[in-house]
C-alpha positions in Angstrom: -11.5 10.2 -1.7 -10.1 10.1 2.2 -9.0 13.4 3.6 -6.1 11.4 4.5 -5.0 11.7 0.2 -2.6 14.5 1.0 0.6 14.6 0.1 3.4 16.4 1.3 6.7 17.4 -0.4 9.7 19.0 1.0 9.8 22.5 -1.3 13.6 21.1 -2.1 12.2 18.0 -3.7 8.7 20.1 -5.0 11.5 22.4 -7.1 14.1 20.2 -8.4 14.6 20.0 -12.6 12.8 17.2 -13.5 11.1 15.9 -16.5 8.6 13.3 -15.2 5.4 12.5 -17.4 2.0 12.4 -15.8 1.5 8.5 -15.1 5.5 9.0 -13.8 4.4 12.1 -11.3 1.1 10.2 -10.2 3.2 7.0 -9.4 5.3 9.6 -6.9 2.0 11.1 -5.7 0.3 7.8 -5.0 3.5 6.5 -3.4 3.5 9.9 -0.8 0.0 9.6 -0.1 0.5 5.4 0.9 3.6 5.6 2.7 1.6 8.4 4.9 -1.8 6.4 5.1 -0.1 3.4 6.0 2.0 5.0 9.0 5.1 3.7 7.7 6.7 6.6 6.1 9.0 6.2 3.2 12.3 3.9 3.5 15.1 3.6 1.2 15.5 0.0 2.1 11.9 -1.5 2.2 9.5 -1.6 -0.7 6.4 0.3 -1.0 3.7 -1.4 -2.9 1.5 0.3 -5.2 -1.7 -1.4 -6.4 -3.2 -1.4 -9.9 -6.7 -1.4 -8.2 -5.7 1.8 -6.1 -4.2 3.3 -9.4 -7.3 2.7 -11.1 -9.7 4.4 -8.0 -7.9 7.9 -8.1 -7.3 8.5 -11.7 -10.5 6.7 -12.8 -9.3 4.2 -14.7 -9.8 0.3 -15.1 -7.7 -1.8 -13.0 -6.1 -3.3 -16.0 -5.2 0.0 -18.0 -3.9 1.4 -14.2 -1.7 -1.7 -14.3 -0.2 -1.2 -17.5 0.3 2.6 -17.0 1.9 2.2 -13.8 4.6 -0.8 -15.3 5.5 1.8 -18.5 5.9 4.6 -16.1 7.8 2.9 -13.7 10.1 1.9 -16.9 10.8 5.3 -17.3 11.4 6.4 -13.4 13.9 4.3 -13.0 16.4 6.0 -15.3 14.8 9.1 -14.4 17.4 11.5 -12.8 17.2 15.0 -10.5 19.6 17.4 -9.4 19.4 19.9 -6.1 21.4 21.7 -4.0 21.9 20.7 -0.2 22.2 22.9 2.6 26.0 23.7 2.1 25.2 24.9 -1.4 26.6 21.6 -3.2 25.4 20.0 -6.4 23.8 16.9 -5.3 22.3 14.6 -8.3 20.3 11.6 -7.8 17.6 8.7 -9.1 13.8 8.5 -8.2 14.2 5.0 -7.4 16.9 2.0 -6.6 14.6 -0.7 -7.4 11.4 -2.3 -8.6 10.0 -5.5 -8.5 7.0 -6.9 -10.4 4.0 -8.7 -8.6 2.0 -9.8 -12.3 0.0 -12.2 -11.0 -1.3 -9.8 -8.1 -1.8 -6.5 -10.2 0.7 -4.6 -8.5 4.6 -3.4 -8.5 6.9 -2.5 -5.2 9.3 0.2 -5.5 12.0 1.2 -3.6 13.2 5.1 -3.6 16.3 6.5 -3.3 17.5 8.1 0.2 17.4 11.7 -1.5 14.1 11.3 -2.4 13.0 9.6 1.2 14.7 12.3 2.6 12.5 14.6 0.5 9.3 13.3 1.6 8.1 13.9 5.3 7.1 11.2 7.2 3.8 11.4 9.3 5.2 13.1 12.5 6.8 15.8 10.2 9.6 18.0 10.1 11.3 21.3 11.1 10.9 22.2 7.1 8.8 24.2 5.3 6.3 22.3 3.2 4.3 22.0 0.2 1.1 20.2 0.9 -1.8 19.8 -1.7 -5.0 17.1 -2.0 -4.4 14.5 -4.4 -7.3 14.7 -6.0 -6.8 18.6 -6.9 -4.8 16.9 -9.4 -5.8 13.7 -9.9 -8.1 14.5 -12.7 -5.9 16.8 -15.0 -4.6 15.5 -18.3 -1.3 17.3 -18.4 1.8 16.5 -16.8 2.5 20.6 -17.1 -0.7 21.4 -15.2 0.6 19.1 -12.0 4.0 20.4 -12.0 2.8 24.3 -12.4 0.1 23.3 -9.5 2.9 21.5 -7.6 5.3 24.9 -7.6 2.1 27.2 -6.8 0.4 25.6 -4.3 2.9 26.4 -1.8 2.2 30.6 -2.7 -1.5 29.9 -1.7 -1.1 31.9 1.4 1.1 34.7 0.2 -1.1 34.8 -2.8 1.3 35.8 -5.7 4.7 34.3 -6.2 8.2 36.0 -7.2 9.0 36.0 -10.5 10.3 32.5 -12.4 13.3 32.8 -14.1 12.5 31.6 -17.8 14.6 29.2 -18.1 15.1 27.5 -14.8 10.9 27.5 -15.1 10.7 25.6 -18.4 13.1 23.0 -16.7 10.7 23.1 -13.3 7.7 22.0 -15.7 9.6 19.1 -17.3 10.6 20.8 -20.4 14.1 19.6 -22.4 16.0 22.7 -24.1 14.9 22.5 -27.6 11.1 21.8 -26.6 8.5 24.9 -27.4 11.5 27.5 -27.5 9.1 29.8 -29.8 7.4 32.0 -26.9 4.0 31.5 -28.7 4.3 27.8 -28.6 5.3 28.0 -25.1 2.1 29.3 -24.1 -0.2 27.9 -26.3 1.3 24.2 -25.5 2.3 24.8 -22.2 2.0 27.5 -20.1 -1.6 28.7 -21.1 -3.3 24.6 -21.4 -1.7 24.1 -17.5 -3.0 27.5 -16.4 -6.8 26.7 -17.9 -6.7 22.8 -16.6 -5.5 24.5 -13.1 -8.4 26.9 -13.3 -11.2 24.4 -14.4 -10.1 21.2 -12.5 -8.1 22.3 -9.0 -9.2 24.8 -6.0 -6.9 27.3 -6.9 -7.5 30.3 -9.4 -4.3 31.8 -10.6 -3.1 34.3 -13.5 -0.1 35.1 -15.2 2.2 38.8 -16.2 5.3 38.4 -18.4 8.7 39.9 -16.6 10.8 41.5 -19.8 13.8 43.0 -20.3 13.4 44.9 -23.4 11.6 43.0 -25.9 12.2 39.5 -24.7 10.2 38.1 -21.8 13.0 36.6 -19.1 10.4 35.3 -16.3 6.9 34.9 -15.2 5.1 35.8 -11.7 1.5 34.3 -11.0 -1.1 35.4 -8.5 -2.2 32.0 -7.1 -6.1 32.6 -5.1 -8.0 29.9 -3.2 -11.3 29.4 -4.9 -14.3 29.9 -2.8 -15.6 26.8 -1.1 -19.5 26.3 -2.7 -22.2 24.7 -0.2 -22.2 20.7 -1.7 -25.3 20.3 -4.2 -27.1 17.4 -2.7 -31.0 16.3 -2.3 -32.7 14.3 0.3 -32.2 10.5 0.8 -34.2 8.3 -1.7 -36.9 6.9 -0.7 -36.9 3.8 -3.1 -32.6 2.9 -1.9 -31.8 5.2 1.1 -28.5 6.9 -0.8 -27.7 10.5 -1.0 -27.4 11.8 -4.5 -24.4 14.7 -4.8 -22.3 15.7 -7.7 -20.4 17.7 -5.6 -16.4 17.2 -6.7 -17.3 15.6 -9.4 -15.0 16.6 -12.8 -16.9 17.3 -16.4 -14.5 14.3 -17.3 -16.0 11.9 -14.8 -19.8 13.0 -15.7 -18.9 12.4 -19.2 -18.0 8.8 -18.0 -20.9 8.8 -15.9 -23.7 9.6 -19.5 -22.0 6.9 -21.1 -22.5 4.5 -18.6 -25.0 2.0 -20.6 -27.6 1.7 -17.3 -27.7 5.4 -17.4 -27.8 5.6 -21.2 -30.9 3.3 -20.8 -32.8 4.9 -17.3 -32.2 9.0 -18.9 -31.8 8.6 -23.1 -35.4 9.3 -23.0 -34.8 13.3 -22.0 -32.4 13.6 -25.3 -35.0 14.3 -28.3 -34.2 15.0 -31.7 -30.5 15.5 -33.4 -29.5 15.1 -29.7 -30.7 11.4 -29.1 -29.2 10.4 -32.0 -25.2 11.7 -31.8 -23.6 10.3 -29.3 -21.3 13.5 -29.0 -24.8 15.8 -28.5 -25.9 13.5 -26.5 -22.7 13.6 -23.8 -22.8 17.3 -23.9 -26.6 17.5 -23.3 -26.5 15.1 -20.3 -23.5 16.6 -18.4 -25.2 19.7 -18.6 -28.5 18.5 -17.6 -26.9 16.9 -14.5 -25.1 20.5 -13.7 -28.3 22.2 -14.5 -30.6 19.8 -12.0 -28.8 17.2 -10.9 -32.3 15.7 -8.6 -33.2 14.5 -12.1 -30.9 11.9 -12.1 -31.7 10.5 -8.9 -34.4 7.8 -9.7 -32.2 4.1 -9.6 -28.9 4.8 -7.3 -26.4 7.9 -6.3 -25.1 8.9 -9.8 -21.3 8.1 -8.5 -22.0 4.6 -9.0 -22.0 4.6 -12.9 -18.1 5.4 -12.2 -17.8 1.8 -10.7 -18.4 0.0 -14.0 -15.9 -2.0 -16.5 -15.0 -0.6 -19.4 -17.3 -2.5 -20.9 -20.0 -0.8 -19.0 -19.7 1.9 -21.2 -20.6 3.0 -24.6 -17.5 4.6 -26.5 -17.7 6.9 -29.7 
């Protein structure tokens, strides 16, 4: 993925109450990122198109299932509503976005947000604000809409390292929750709180904790130390002889190796090192492989980089 994939919120915009599913946050992410590679910043008058295809490439998908997530979440976005308060302290509530138009027959849609959102978003030269930058593919792989929003409010508490403490509920509202959802404390961690903490942990380049603020009995906030994960050297080995391409595994998630084992030219080059009960359940089999590859990933190595097993159609692979 190009350095360029960064995004860039205005903390304002990063911290409003929202309640925006994950295929309704990545449409926002994905329309940041384009209106900054593109050099045309964000207008609340001219449409910004956003491509199935492109969909598809970052959250490692097929073209035609990007397609159909990105027209049901921009369904939802359009009656999706935020509230903030400006610089004199005034309510201010608004809409993600004043208009959509469909483009079926070229796989893609063009959006058009509102002026509090455009004013939200930097453009490319900046602004005298202070920001909340992150890599779009720190969250590109995660599976909960609570793990991007918890990312999106700590990222910017990278440098100070721990962040002040959360009000409860103004913090349940910040990660997309409505009133009545996981009010139980227990099922506020076990659903929420603890899954985005763990996905953040295994899937992002931050490593960050948790302690409970109480008054009495009853926990009222939470404060999070937030720590940049050490940078490892990229696991690579020499070029091929046999097709000249560098083999790495470096950045790649346990989800996309999983895609990768299944990959029927890899099932067909490697199912030969899965012996036994292993070779013969397909489940085994995926959690034998991805581990292999971890363990010594030269193995894999003999036809083309092992990337290339992500470029497939779905039916490329072999599902269980």
């Amino acid at each position: 993925m190009a350095k360029s994939n960064l995004v860039v919120k205005t903390n304002y915009l990063n911290t409003v109450l929202q309640n925006l599913k994950l295929s309704e946050i990545r449409i926002v992410q994905l329309a940041v990122v384009d209106a900054r590679e593109t050099g045309t910043g964000l207008s609340a008058d001219i449409p910004l198109r956003i491509d199935a295809k492109r969909y598809a490439e970052v959250f490692n998908t097929t073209r035609q299932n990007g397609y159909l997530m990105m027209k049901d979440a921009e369904d939802t976005l359009f009656n999706r509503r935020f509230s903030y308060l400006d610089d004199e302290g005034k309510l201010i509530k608004s809409r993600w976005l004043s208009q959509v138009r469909y483009l079926d027959d070229e796989g893609a849609i063009e959006v058009v947000f509102t002026p509090a959102v455009v004013k939200g978003i930097t453009r490319i030269d900046g602004a005298e604000e202070f920001f909340t930058k992150y890599l779009l593919e720190q969250t590109a792989a995660m599976d909960s809409n609570y793990s991007v929003r918890l990312y999106e409010l700590l990222v910017q508490w990278k440098q100070a390292k721990k962040t002040p403490v959360f009000e409860l509920e103004k913090f349940r509202g910040q990660l997309g929750l409505d009133f009545d959802e996981y009010q139980t404390m227990s099922n506020f961690k076990k659903r929420v709180l603890n899954l985005a903490v763990e996905e953040i942990n295994e899937k992002s380049d931050l490593n960050i904790s948790y302690t409970q603020k109480k008054k009495g009995r009853k926990i009222i906030g939470f404060s999070f130390i937030v720590l940049e994960k050490t940078k490892t050297k990229e696991i690579s080995v020499e070029q091929d002889s046999a097709n000249g391409d560098m083999f790495t595994i470096d950045g790649l998630s346990d989800k996309q190796l999983k895609r990768i084992v299944l990959h029927k030219e890899f099932i067909s080059t490697y199912a030969g090192l899965a012996t036994g009960a292993i070779g013969r359940d397909w489940k085994l089999f995926t959690e034998f492989m991805v581990n292999e590859i971890k363990k010594e990933p030269n193995k894999f190595s003999k036809k083309k980089p092992i990337r290339e097993y992500l470029n497939g159609k779905d039916d490329d692979y072999q599902y269980y």
